[in-house]
C-alpha positions in Angstrom: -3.3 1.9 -8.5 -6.1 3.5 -10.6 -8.7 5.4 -8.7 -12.5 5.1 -8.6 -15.0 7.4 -7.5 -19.0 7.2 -7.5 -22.3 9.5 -6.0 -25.5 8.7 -6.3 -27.7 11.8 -4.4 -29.0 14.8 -4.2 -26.2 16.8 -4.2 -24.3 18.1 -7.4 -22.5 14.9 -8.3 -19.3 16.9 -10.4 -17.7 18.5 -7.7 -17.8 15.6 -5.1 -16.2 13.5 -8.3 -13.8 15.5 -8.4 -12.7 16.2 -4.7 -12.9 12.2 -4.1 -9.8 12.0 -7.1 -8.1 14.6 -5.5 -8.2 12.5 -2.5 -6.8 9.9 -4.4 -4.4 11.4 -6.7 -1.6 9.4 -4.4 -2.2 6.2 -6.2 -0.5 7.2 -9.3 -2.8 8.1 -12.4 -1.9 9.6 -15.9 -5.2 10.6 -17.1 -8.6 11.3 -15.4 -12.3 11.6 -16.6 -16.2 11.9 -15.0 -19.2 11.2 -16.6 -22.3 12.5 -15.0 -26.3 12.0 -15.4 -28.9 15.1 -14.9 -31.9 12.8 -14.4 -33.4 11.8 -18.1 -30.9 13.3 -19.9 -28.2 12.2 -21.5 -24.7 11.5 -19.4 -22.1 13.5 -20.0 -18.5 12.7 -20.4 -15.3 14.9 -19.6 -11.8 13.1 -19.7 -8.5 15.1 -19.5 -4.9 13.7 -19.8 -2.4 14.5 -17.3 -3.2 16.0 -13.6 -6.5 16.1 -12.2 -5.7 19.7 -12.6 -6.6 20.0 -16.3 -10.0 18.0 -15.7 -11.3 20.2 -13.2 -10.4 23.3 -15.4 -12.2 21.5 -18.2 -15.6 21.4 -16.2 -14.7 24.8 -14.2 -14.7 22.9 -11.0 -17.5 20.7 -11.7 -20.1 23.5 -12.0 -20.2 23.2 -15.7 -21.7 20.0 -15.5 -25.3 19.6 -13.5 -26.6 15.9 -12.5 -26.7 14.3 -9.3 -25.4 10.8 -10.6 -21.7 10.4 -11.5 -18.6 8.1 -11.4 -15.1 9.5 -12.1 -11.5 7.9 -12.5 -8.1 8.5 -12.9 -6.0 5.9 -14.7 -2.9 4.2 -14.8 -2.2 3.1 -18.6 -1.8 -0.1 -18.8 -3.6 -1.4 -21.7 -3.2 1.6 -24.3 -1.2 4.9 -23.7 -1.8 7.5 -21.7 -4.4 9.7 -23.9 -7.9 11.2 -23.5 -9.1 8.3 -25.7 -8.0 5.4 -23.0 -9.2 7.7 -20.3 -12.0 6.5 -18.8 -14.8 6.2 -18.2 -15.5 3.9 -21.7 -19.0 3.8 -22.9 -20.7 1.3 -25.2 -21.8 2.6 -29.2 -25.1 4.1 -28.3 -23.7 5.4 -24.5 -26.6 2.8 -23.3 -23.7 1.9 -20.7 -21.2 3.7 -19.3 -18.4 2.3 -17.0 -15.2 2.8 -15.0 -12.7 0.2 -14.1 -10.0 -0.5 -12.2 -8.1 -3.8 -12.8 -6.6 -5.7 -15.9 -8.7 -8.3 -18.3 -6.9 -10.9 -19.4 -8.8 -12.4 -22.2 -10.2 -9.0 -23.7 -8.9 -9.3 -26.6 -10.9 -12.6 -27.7 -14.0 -10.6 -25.8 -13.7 -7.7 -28.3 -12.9 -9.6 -31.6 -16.3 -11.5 -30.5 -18.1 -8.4 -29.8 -16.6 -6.7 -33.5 -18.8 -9.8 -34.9 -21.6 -8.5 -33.3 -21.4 -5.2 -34.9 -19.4 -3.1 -31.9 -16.8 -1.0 -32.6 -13.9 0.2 -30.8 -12.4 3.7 -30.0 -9.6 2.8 -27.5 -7.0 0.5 -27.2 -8.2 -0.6 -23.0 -9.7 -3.8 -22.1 -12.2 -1.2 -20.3 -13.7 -1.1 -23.2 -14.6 -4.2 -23.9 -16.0 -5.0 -20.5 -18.4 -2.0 -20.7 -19.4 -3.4 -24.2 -19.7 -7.0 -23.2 -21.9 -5.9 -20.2 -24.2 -3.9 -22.7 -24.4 -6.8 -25.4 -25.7 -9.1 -22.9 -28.3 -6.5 -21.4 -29.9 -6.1 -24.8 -29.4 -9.8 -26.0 -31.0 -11.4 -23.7 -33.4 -8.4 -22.2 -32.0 -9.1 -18.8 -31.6 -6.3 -16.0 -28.3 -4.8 -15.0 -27.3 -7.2 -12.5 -27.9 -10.3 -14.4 -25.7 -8.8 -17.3 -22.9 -7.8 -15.0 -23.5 -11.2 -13.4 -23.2 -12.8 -17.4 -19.9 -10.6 -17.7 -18.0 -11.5 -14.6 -18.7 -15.3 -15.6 -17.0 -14.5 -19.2 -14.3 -12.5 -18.1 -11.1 -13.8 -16.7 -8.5 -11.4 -14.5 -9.0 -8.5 -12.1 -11.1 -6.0 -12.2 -13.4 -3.8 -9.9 -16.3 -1.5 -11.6 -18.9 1.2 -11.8 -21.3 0.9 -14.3 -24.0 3.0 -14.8 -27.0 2.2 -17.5 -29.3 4.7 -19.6 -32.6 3.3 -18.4 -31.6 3.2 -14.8 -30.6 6.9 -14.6 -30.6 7.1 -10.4 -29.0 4.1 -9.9 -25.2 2.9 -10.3 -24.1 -0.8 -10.4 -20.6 -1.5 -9.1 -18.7 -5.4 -9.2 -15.0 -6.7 -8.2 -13.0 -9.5 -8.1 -9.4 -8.8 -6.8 -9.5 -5.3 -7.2 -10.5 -2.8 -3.6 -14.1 -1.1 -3.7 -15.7 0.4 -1.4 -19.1 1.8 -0.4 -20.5 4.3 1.8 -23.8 5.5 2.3 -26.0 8.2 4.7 -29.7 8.8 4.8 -29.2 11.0 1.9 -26.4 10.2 -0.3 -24.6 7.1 -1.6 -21.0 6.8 -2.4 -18.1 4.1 -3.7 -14.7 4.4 -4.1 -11.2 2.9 -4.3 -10.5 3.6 -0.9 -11.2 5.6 2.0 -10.0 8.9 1.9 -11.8 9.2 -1.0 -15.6 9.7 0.7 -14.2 9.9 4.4 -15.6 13.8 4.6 -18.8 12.3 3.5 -19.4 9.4 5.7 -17.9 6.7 8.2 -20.4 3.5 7.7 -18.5 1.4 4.8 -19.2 -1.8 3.1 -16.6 -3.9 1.9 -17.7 -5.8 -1.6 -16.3 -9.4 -1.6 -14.8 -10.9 -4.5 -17.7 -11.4 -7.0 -20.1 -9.6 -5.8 -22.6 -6.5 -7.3 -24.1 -3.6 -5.4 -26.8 -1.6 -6.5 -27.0 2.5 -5.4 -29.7 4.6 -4.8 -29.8 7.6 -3.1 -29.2 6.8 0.6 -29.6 2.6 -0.1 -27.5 0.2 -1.2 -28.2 -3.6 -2.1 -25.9 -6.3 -2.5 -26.4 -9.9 -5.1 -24.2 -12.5 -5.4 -22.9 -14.1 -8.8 -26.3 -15.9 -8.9 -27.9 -12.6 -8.6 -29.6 -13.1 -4.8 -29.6 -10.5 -2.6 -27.3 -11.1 0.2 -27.0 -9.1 3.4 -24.1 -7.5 4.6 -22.7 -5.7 7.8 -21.5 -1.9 7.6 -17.7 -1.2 9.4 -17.4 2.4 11.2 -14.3 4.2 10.2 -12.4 5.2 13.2 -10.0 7.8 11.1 -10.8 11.2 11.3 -11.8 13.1 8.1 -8.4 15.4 9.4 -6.2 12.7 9.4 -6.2 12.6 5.4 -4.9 16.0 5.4 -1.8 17.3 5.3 -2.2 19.7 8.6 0.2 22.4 7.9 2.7 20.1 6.3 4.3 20.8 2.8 3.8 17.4 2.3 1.8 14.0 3.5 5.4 12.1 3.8 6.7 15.0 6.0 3.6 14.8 8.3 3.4 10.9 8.1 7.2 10.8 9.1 6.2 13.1 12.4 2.9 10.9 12.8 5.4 7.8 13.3 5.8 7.8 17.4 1.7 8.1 17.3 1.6 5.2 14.9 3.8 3.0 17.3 2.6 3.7 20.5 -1.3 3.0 18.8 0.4 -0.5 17.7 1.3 -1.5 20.4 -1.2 -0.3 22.9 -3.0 -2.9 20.7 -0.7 -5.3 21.5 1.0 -5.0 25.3 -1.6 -4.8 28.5 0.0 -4.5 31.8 3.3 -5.5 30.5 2.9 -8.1 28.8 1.9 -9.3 25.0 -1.6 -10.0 24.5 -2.6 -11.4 21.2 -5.9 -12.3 21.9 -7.9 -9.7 19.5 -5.9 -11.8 17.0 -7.3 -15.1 17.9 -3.9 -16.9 18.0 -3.5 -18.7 21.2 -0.3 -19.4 22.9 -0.7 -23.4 22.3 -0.9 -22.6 18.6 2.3 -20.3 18.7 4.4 -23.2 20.4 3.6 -25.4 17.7 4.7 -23.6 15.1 7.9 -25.3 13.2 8.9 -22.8 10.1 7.6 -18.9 9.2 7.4 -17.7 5.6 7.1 -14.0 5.5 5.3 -13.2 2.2 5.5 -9.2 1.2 6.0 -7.0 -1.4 8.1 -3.6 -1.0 9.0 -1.9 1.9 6.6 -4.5 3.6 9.6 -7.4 3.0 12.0 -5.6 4.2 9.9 -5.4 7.5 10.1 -9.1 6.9 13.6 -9.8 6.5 14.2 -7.6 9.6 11.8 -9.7 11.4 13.9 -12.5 9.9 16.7 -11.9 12.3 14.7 -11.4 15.8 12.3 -14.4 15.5 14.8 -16.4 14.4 17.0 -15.2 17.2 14.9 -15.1 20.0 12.5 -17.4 19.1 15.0 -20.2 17.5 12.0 -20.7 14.8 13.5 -20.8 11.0 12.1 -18.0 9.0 11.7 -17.5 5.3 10.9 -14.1 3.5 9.2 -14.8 0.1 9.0 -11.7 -1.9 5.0 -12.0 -2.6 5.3 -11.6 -6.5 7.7 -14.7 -6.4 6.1 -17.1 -3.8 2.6 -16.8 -5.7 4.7 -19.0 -8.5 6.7 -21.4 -6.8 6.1 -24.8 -6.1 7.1 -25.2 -2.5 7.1 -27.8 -0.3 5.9 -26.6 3.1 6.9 -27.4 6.6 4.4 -29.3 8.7 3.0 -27.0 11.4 4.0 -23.6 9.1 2.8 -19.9 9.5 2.7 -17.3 6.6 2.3 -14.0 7.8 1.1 -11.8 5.2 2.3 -8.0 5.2 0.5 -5.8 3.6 -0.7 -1.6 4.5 -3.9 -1.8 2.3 -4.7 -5.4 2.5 -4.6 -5.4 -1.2 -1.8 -6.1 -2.6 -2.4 -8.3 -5.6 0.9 -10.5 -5.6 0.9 -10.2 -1.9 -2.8 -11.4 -1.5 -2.5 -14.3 -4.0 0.3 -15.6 -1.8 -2.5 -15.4 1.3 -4.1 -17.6 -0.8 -1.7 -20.3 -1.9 -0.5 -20.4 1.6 -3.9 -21.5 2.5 -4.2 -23.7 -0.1 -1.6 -25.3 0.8 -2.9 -26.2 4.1 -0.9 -23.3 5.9 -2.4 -21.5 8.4 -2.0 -17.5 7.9 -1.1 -14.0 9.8 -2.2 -11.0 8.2 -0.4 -7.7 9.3 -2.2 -4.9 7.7 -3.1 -1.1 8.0 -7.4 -1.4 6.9 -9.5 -3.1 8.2 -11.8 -4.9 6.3 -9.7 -5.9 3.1 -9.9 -8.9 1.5 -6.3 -10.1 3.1 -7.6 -9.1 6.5 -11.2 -10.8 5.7 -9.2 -14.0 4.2 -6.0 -14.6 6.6 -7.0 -16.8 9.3 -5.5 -14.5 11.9 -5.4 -10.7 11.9 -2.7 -7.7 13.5 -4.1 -4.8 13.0 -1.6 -1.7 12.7 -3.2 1.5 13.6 -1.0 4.1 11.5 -4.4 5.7 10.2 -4.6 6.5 6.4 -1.2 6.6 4.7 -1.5 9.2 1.8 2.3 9.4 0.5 3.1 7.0 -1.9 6.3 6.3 -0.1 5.6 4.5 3.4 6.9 5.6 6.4 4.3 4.9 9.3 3.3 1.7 8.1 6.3 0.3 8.1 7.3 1.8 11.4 3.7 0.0 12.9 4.3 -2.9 10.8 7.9 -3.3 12.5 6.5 -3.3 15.8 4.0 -5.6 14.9 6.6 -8.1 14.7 8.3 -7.2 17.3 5.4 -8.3 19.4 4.9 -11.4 18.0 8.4 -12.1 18.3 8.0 -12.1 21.9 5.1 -13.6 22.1 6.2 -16.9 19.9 9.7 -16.7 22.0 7.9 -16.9 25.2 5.1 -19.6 23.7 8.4 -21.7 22.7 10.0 -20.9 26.2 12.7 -19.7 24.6 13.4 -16.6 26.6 12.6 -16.2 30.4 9.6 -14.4 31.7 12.1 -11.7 33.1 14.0 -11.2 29.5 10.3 -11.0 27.8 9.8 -8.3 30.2 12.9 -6.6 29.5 12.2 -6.4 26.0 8.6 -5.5 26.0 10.1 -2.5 28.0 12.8 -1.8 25.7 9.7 -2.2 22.7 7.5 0.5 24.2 10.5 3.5 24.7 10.3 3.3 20.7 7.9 6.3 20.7 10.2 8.8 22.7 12.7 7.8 21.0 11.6 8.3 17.4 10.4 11.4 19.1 14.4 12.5 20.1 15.4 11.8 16.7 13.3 14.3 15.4 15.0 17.0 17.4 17.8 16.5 15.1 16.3 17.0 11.9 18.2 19.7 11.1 21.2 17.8 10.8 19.6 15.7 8.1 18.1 18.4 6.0 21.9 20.0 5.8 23.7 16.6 5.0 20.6 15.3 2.1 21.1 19.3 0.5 25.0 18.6 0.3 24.2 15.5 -1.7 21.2 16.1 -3.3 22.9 15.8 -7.0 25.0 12.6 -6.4 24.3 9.9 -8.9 25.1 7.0 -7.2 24.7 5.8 -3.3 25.3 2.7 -1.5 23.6 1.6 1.9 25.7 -1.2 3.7 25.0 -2.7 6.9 25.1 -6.5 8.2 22.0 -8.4 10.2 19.3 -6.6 11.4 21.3 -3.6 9.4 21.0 -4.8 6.3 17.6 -4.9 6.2 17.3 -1.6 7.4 19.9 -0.4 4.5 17.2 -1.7 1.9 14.2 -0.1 3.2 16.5 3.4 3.3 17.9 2.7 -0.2 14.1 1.9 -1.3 13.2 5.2 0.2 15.9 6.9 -1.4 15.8 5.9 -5.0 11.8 5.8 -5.2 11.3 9.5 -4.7 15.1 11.2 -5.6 15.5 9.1 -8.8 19.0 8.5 -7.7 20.4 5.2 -8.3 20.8 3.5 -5.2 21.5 0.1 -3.8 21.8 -1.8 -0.4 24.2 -4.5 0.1 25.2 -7.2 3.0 28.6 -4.9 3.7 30.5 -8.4 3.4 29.2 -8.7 -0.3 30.8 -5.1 -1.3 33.6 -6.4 -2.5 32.6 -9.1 -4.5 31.9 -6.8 -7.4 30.1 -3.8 -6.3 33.1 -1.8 -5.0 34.2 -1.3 -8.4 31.4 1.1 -8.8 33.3 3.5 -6.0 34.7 6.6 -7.4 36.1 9.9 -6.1 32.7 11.4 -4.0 31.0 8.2 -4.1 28.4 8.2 -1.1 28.6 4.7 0.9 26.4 4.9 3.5 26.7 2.6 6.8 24.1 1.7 9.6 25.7 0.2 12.3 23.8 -0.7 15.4 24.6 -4.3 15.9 27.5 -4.4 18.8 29.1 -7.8 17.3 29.0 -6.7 13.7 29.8 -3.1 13.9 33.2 -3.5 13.5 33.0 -5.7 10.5 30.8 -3.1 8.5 33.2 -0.1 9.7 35.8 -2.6 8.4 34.0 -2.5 5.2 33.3 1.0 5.0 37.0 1.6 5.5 37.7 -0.4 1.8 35.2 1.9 0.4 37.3 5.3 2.0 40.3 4.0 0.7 39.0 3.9 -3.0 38.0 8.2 -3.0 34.4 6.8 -1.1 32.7 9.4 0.9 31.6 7.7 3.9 28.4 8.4 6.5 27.4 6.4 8.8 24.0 5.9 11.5 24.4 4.2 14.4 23.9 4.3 17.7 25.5 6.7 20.8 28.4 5.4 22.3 29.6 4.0 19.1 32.1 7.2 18.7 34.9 5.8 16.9 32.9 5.3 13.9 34.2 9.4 14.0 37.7 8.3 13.3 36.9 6.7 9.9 33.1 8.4 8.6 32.9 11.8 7.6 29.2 12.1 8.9 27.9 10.4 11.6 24.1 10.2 13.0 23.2 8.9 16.4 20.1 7.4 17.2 19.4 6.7 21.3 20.7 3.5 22.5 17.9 0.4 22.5 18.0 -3.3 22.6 19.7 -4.4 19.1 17.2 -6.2 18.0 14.7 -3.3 17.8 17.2 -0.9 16.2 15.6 -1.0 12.8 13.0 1.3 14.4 15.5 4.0 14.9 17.7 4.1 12.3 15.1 4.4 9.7 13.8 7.6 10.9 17.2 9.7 9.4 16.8 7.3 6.6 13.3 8.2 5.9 14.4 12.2 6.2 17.3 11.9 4.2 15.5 10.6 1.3 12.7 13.4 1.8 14.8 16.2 2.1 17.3 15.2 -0.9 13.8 14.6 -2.6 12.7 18.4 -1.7 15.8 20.0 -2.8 15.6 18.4 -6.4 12.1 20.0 -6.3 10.6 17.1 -7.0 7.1 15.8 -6.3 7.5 13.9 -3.0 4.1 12.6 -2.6 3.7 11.3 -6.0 7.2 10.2 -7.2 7.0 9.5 -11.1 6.0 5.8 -12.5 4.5 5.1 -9.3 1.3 4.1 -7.0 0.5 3.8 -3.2 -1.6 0.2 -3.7 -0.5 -2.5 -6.5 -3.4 -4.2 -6.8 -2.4 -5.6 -10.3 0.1 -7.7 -11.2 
């Protein structure tokens, strides 16, 4: 959610501040602020509410403040409103410290009333606060150097946080801690740098080090040194970035959803070059073997967002091919149940960052639980990929728009391939059907591709409906989860209401919504359900319903009762989801573009949840 940005160099440090939240302005923020340190002098602090926009005016672009040493931030209120005052960063009474921090603290508010007893006051309403407070009352209590008093603080403190701190009498230096919460840092022969996530320093550097929970770093110009919560140096290894810096930029695009929408055939065909050689599934970069696949008994799917629905699709092929029962957990859910698992279980764990909060403490109840784990995610190197006992890489590059589109495409495929690979494992499909598919799985890419030449159909139909108030997605199997990840699409960046149903659960309620002009929108692909759902769609026609429909070609009497009708290319059924989203995905952008809304960074929301 909130973003964080450090430099420690030679370089103005302002400017690069500010260019690394730009790069991370899809996260969702309300406010923003740097604080920057010219060598003895004293740091100075600029906050601004509202766009990055005002807080580079503020500081003329950075040039109005000189230092080489800086950390910046943009927020997402959570403790406190939105307001210059909660903008951070927070510094303690006599600016000794001054810190950044993404995350939430649980217990601050029995931190600060004992820190009020010692004489501190407070300005804002954030549990920042407190923690940059706390971390300066135990540096001068017990005369102790910046790591052990971070080290003192993350003992005392209960909840999520990652931060960059930086103390008075260490002007070169910044100190940086997490637990939970995504950090980064980066570092050249010249220059050191952290942040949030990638995008964010990418231009500067590709060598990367990923902080583990509860640990400090320590940045000097060009070094960096990591301690552990007993404050001894630990080694760790640096990970090369394979992205290029271009790939975080919009390339001619009016928008990063637009371009990531195109980037989808690319994403797929990366995926699964991973994943097929010579025909055939190879999952031996994930370390699973095929003995351990046959063995497995029940799947629970644990995902958040658009990353469940990629699960409850998934639902419907392993379960199909496979003959393996499958349960999707919504993550936020699962972390709090008490459930008994089956002997001989797999979670699989979907996430694009790999730091999802609800979605990572599922990882780790899974495991607790004895369970061993799959992780599915976009970066390599976050914690879920560094804690899941197996990992699937998907290789969509950086996803900038809040709302995914090539993640979930990779992520799809991801299971596609696994489904195959389990069925075969379980010798539940022949060697000549596993074949068949796998061929059927890699024409995904040309197709998407042929969908795009149609785009212009879209853009006209999403402008004709661009003011409707109310939509419904309906769709059965393998449909229906495709109907929730377009209704997701739809809602989270038109602000229209909008809501996906099994099309056999219409009329236990929800039809009574349908009025005169009321949009129902089918997706039919499944040959022994298509029927049914056109059945369905024909209740909603008959009640003033104005009916579209996706499907695939052939299916031409869908003409008879729909008033629109999208045809994707013809593909095995069980990969249909693939398809059919693609239309979805543009009909959401382009009703989204004709409101003139913000498409990138829909209101009220974030790319990464990484608190609860």
């Amino acid at each position: 959610m909130c973003g964080i940005v450090g430099y420690v160099g030679h370089q103005s440090a302002a400017p690069i501040l500010l260019g690394g939240l730009a790069k991370l302005e899809y996260r969702g923020y309300d406010s923003a602020g740097i604080c920057v340190r010219d060598g003895e002098n004293e740091s100075v602090i600029v906050k601004a509410k509202g766009r990055l926009s005002s807080l580079v005016s503020k500081t003329d672009e950075g040039r109005a403040i000189p230092g080489s040493v800086g950390i910046g931030h943009t927020r997402w209120a959570t403790h406190g409103e939105p307001s210059e005052n909660n903008a951070h960063p927070h510094m303690s009474d006599d600016r000794n410290v001054v810190g950044v921090h993404n995350g939430i603290i649980e217990n601050y508010q029995e931190l600060k009333v004992k820190l009020q007893k010692n004489g501190y006051t407070f300005y804002s309403e954030t549990d920042t606060e407190v923690v940059v407070k706390l971390i300066d009352y135990y540096y001068k209590k017990y005369k102790i150097g910046p790591v052990d008093a971070i080290n003192r603080t993350m003992v005392r403190v209960r909840g999520s946080y990652a931060l960059a701190i930086m103390f008075r009498d260490f002007p070169e230096e910044i100190y940086v801690a997490r637990k939970d919460s995504p950090l980064i840092v980066g570092v050249n022969p010249e220059d050191s740098y952290i942040a949030s996530d990638v995008p964010a320093i990418l231009q500067y550097t590709r060598n990367v080090y990923y902080i583990d929970n509860l640990e400090i770093a320590r940045l000097r110009a060009g070094e960096v040194a990591f301690f552990n919560l007993d404050g001894d140096q630990v080694t760790k290894e640096s990970v090369e970035i394979k992205w290029d810096a271009e790939a975080a930029e919009k390339g001619g695009y009016e928008h990063f959803m637009m371009k990531e929408i195109h980037e989808q055939p690319t994403a797929v065909e990366q995926t699964l070059h991973s994943a097929v050689t010579d025909g055939k599934i190879n999952l031996d970069a994930m370390g699973i073997t095929s003995e351990e696949l046959s063995q497995i008994t029940q799947i629970y799917v644990v995902a958040c967002g658009s990353a469940a629905h990629v699960g409850f699709a998934a639902q419907y092929i392993i379960e199909d091919l496979a003959k393996v029962p499958v349960r999707v957990e919504y993550a936020s859910e699962f972390r709090y149940r008490e459930l008994p698992f089956a002997e001989h279980s797999l979670a699989i764990i979907i996430s694009q960052s790999g730091e999802t909060a609800d979605t990572l403490e599922g990882l780790r109840k899974a495991k607790a639980a004895g369970v061993k784990t799959m992780a599915i995610v976009n970066v390599v190197g976050s914690t879920i990929a560094r804690e899941a006992d197996h990992v699937f890489y998907t290789l969509a590059g950086p996803e900038i728009a809040v709302a995914t589109t090539k993640a979930y495409s990779a992520q799809l495929v991801s299971m596609y391939a696994f489904a195959i690979a389990l069925s075969q494992a379980k010798g539940t499909i022949s060697g000549e059907d596993a074949a068949n598919l796998i061929d059927e799985l890699c024409s995904i890419p040309d197709k998407i591709r042929r969908i795009m030449e149609h785009e212009e159909r879209i853009q006209w139909f999403a402008a004709k409906y661009a003011m409707a108030r109310d939509i419904f997605f309906i769709g059965r199997g393998i449909d229906y989860a495709t109907c929730m990840e377009g209704s997701l699409k739809l809602k989270e960046i038109s602000y229209i209401h909008s809501e996906a149903y099994g099309a056999g659960e219409l009329k236990h309620g929800t039809i009574s919504l349908i009025e005169n002009g009321t949009l129902t929108i089918g997706v039919l692909t499944q040959p022994a359900l298509v029927e049914k759902t056109l059945s369905n769609m024909v209740e909603v026609k008959s009640r003033g319903g104005y009916l579209a429909a996706f499907t695939v070609n052939g299916n031409y009497k869908i003409e008879d009762s729909a008033s629109f009708v999208f045809y994707v290319p013809k593909i095995d059924p069980h990969f249909a989801a693939s398809l059919t989203i693609i239309p979805l995905q543009l009909l959401a952008y382009y009703v989204a573009v004709a409101k003139g809304l913000d498409v990138d960074k829909p209101r009220n929301l974030a790319k990464s949840v990484t608190v609860e």
